[in-house]
Backbone bond lengths (Angstrom), bond angles and torsions (degrees), N, CA, C in turn:
res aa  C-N    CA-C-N  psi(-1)  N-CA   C-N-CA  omega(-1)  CA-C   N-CA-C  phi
1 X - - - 1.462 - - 1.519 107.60 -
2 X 1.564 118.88 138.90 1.685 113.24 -162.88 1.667 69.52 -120.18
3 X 1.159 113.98 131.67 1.827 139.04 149.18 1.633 111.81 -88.75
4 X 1.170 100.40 122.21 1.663 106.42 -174.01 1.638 92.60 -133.87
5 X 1.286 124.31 80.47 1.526 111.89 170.39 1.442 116.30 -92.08
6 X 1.384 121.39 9.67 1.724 115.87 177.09 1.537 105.09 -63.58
7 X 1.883 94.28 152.46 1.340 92.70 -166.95 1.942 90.42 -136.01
8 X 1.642 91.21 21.42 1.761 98.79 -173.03 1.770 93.57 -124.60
9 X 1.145 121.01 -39.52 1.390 128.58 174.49 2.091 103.83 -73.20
10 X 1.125 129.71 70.10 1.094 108.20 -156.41 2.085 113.57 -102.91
11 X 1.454 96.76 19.16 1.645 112.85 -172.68 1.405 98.99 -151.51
12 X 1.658 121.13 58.63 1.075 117.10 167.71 1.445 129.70 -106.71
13 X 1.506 112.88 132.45 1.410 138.95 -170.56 1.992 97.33 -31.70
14 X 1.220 100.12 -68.39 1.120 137.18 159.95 1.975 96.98 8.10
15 X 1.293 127.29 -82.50 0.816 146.15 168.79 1.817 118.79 -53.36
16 X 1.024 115.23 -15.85 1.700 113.76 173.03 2.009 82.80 -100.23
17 X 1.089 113.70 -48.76 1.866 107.94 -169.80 1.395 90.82 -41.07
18 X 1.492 125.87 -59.63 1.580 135.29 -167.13 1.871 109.29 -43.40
19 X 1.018 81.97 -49.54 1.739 88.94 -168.75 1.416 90.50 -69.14
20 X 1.698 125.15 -73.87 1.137 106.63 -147.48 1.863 108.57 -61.55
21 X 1.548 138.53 -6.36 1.204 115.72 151.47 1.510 129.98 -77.32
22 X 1.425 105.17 23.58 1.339 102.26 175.44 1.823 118.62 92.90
23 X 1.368 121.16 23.49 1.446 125.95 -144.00 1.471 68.94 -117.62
24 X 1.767 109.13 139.77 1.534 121.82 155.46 1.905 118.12 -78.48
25 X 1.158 122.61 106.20 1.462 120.22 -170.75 1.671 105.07 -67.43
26 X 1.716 94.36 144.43 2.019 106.79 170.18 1.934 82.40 -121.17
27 X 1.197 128.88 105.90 1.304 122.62 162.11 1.806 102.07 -115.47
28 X 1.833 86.52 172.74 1.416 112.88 -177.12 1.445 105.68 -82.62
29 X 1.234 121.03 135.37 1.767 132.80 -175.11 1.541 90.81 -73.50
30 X 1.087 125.94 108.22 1.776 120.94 -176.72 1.543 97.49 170.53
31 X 1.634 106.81 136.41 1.111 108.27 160.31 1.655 119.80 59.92
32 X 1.340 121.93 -163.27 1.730 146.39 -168.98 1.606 92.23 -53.78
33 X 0.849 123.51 -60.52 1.500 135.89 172.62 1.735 115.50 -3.05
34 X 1.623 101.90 -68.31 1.736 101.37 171.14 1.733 119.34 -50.64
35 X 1.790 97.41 -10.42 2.002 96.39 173.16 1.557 94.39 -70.53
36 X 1.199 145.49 -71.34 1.136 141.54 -152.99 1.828 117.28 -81.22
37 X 1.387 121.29 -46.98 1.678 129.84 171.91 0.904 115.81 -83.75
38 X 1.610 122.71 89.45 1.103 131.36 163.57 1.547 124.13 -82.12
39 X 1.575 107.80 87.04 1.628 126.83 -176.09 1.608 117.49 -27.69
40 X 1.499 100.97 99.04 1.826 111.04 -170.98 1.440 108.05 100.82
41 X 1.264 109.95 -7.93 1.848 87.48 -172.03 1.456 96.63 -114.69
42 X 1.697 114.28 -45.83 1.483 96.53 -169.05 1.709 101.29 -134.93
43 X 1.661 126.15 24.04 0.765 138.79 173.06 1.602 115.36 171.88
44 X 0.916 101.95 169.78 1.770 107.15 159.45 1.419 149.16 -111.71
45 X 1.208 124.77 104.65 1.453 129.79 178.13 1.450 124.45 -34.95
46 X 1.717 110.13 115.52 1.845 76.49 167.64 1.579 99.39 -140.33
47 X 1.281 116.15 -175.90 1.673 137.01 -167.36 1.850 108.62 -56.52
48 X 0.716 90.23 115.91 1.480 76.42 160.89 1.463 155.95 -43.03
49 X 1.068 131.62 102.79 1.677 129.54 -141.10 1.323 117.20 34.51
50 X 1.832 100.87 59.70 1.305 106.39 -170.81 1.953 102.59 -123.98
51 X 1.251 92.31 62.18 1.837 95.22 -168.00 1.677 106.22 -47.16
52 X 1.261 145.93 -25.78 0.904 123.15 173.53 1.938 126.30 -82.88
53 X 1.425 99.94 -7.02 1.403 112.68 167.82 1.764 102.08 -71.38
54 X 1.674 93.01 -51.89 1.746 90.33 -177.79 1.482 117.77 -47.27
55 X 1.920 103.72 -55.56 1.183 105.27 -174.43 2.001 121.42 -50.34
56 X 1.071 106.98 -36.35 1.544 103.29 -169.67 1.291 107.96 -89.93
57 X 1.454 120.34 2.69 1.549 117.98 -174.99 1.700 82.98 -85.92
58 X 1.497 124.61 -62.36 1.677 122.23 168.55 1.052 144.12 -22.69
59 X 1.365 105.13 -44.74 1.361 119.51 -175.88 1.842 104.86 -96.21
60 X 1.757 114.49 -15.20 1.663 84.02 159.89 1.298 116.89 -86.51
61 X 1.673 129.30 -19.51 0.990 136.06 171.59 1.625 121.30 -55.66
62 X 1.027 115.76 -27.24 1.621 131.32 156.18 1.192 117.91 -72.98
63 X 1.416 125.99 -54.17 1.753 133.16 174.85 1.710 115.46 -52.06
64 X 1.409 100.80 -35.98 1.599 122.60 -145.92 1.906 96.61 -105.26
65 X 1.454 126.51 59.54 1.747 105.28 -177.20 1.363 115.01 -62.08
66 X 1.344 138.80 -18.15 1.438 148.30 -175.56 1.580 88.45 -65.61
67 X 1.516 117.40 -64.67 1.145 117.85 -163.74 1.749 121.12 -57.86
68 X 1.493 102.21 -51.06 1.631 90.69 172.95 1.731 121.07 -65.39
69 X 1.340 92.45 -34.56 1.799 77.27 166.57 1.524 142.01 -68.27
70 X 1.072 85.77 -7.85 1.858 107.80 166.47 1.604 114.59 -76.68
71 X 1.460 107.66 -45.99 1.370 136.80 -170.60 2.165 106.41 -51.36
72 X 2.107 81.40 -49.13 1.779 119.15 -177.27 1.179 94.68 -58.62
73 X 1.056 133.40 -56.01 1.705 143.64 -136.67 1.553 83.12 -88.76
74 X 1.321 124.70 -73.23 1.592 124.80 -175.57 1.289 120.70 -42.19
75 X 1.407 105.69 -41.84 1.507 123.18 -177.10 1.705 113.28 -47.64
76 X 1.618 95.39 -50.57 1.094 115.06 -161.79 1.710 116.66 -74.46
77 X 1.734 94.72 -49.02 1.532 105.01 152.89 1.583 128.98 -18.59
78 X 1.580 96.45 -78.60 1.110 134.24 159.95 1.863 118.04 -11.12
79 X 1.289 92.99 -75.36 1.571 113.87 173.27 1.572 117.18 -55.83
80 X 1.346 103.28 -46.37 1.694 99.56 -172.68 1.419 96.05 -73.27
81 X 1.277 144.49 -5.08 1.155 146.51 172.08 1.464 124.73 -75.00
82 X 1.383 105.26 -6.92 1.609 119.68 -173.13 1.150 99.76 -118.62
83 X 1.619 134.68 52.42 1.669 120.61 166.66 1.570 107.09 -75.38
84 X 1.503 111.44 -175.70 1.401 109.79 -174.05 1.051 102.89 -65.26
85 X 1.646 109.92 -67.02 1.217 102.41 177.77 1.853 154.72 -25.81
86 X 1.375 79.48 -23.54 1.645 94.68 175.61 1.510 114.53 -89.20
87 X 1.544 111.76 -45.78 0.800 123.79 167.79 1.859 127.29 -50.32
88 X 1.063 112.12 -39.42 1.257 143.66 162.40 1.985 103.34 -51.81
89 X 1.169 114.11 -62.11 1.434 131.80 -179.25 1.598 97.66 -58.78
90 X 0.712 104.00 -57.88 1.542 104.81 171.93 1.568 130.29 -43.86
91 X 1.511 106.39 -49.19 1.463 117.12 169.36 1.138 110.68 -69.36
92 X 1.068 125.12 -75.58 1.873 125.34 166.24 1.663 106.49 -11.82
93 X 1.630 125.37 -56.24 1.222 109.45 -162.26 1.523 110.52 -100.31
94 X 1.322 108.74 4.86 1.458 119.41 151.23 1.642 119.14 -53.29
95 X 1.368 84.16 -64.34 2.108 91.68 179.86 1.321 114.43 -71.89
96 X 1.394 107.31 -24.96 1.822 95.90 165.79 1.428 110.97 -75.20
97 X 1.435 127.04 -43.69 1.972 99.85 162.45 1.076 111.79 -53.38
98 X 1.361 149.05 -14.01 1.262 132.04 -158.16 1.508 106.05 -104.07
99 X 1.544 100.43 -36.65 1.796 96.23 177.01 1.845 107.26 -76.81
100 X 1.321 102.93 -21.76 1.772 104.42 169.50 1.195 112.20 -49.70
101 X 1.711 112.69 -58.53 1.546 106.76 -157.94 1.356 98.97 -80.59
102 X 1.279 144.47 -9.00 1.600 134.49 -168.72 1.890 79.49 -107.88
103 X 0.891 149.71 30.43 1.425 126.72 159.23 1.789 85.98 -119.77
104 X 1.006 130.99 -69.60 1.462 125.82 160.16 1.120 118.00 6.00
105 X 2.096 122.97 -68.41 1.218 109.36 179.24 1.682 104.68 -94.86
106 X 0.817 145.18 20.29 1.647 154.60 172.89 2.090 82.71 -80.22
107 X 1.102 112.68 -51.83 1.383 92.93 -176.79 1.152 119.99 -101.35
108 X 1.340 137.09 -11.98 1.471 124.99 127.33 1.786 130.27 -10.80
109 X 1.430 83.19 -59.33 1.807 84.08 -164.88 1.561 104.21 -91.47
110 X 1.242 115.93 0.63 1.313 112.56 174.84 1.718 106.91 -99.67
111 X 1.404 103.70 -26.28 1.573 98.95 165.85 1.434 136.08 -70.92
112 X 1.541 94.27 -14.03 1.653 107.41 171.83 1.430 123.37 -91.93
């Protein structure tokens, strides 16, 4: 089980390393974080400096072995899903909506 309760570190590498060895994530609801812990599928979300949210998200993940290996399996999914390359693919088609919608109104205001 990887425990990630920072709520100042909030896009850490840290947490995809976890998954891709197979570690079920307990992270802090904050920030970059909801890209990688998806609450029930490949870890669990909890409150912010909310140790008893942390604590009981742990202790079913300890009680529960069916459950973290489900958690592992997603985790892991999860991770091989974030190569650079993809990641990379992603940014690229970020800035192409972005240079779309500012050429969009570039001809708007020149049509008026």
């Amino acid at each position: 089980i990887f425990l990630f309760p920072s709520s100042t570190e909030t896009y850490g590498n840290v947490i995809l390393e976890a998954m891709a060895s197979g570690l079920p994530t307990v992270a802090c609801k904050k920030g970059g974080i909801f890209e990688n812990v998806i609450d029930g599928y490949n870890g669990f979300l909890c409150g912010e400096k909310d140790t008893e949210d942390f604590y009981k998200a742990v202790e079913k993940l300890i009680l529960n072995e069916d459950l973290r290996k489900a958690f592992a399996k997603n985790g892991l999914r999860h991770a091989k899903g974030k190569s650079w390359d993809r990641i990379f693919d992603k940014l690229m088609e970020s800035y192409e909506e972005v240079i779309e919608e500012c050429e969009v109104r570039e001809r708007k205001i020149i049509s008026t």
